[in-house]
N, C-alpha and C positions, 0 to 999 in steps of 0.2 A: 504494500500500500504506500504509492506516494503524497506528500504533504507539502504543503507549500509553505515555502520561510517565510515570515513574518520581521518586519521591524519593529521598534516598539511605536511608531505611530501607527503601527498598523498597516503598512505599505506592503507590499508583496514585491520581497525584494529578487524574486525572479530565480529563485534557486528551489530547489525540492530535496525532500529527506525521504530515503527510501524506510520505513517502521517494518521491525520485525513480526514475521509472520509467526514465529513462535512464542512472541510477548504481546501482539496488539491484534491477531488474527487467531487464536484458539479457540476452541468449542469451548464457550462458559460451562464450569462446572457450578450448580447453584447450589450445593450442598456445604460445600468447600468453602463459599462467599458466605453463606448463613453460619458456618463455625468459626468462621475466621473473624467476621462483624461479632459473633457472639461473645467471641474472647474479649476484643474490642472493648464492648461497651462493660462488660465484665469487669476489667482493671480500671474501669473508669470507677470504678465505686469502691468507696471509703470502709467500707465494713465495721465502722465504729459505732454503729448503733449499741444499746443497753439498755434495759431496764431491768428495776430490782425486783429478783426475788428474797422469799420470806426471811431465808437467812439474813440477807442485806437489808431490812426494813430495821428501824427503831423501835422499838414498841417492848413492854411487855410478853413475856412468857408465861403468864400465868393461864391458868387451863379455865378458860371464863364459864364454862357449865357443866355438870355434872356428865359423866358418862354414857348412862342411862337412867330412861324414864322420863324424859322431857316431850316426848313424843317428836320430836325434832333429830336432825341428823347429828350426827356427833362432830364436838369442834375443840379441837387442842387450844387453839391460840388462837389473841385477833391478827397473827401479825400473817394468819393462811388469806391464800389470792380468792376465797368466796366473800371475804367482808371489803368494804370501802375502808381503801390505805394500806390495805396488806397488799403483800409481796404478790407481783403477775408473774401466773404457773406458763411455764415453757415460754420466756419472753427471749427476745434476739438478745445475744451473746455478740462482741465481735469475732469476725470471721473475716479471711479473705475470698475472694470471689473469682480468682481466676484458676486457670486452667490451660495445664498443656496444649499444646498443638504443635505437629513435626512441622518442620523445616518447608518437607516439598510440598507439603498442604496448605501452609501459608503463601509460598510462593506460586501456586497455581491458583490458588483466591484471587490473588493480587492479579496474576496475568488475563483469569478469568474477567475483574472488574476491570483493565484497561482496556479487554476485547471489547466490550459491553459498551463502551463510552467509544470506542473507534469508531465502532459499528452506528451510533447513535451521528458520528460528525461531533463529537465533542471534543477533539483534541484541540488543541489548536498549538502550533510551533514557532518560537520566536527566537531570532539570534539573542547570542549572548548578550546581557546588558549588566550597566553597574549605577548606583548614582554615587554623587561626590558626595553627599552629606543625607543623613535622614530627613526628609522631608517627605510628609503627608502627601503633600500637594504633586509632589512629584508620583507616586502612587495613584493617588485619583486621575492623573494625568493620564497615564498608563490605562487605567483602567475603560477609562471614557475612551480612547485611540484604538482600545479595543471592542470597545461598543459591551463591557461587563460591569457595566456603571448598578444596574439594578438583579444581577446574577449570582448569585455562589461560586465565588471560582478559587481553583486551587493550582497557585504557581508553584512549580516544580524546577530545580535552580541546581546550578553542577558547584558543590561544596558550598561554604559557609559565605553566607555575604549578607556583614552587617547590617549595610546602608538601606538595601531594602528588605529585609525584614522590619527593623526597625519604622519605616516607612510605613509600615502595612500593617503595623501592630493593631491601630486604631479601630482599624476596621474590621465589622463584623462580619462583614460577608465577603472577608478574602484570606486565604490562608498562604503563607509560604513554607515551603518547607527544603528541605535539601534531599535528593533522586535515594540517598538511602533511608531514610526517614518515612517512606511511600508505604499508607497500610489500607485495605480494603475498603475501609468506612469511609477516608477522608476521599477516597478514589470517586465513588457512587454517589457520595453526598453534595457531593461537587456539578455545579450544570456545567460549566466549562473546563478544562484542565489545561493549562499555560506551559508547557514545556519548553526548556532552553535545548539551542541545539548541543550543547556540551554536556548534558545532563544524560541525553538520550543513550552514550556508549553507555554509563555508570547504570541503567535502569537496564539494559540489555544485558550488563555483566551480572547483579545482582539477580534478575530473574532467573539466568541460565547456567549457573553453577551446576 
């Protein structure tokens, strides 16, 4: 599949990128995308919840009524989870929430979800750029030249480049990240995807290990 470069105003600088048909042309697996998303959203979560049970409650221990004969159920203590203020039976503990998943099952998720967006026209490729200083506006610049002004789009960038990340912090509806950084969720959740041409060997080698 060929692609056309991109400048960052948006011009078609008249050159094309041939995308691998083994990372951007595979038969989606959607099994694969549904574990690999589920891990995803899984470490996204704190597992610090708590509440107290009876042990962990204040209260008295005294045994507030008789055994038997009351014709009522029997009750050790007020501090048991049937009275208001006593300790709540089987309440969330912290726990972690995540969970394995191999290598080449994340890495077919992923190739799975950049077929999925090829196949949609949602790539789109732009030469390498940089700015000099972090600027917002420089960002929205970008954005607008690419006509992603009111989209979800997630730039894809070859190694670490302060200038614009920091640029794009602000914004909620645009993500940057660097080509080994690329995971399922942010691939799909994405309407557009901005790939640098320098990025594209680093996402071809990472995939195809």
């Amino acid at each position: 599949m060929e692609v056309a470069v991109l400048d960052i105003t948006g011009k078609d600088t008249g050159r094309k990128v041939e995308l691998s048909k083994d990372v951007f042309g595979i038969e989606p697996n959607d099994h694969a995308i549904y574990l690999d998303v589920k891990q995803y959203l899984a470490n996204q979560r704190q597992g610090t919840h708590k509440s107290k049970e009876r042990a962990e409650i204040t209260g008295s221990t005294r045994k507030i009524k008789k055994q038997k004969g009351t014709g009522t159920a029997r009750a050790g203590s007020i501090k048991s989870g049937v009275f208001r203020g006593g300790g709540r039976m089987f309440g969330p503990r912290p726990r972690s929430y995540s969970f394995k998943l191999n290598k080449n099952l994340k890495r077919l998720a992923r190739k799975s979800a950049l077929s999925i967006q090829a196949t949609d026209n949602n790539l789109v490729v732009i030469e390498d750029f940089e700015f000099d200083s972090p600027k917002t506006k420089n960002f929205t610049n970008l954005l607008s030249a690419l006509a992603l002004d009111a989209r979800r789009s997630l730039f894809v960038l070859n190694g670490l480049n302060t200038n614009v990340y920091l640029s794009s912090r602000n914004l909620k509806g645009s993500t940057v990240i660097n080509a080994s950084d690329l995971n399922t969720y942010g691939i799909l959740n994405a309407s557009k995807i901005v790939i640098t041409e320098g990025s594209l060997e680093g996402i071809n080698t990472n995939l195809t290990k």
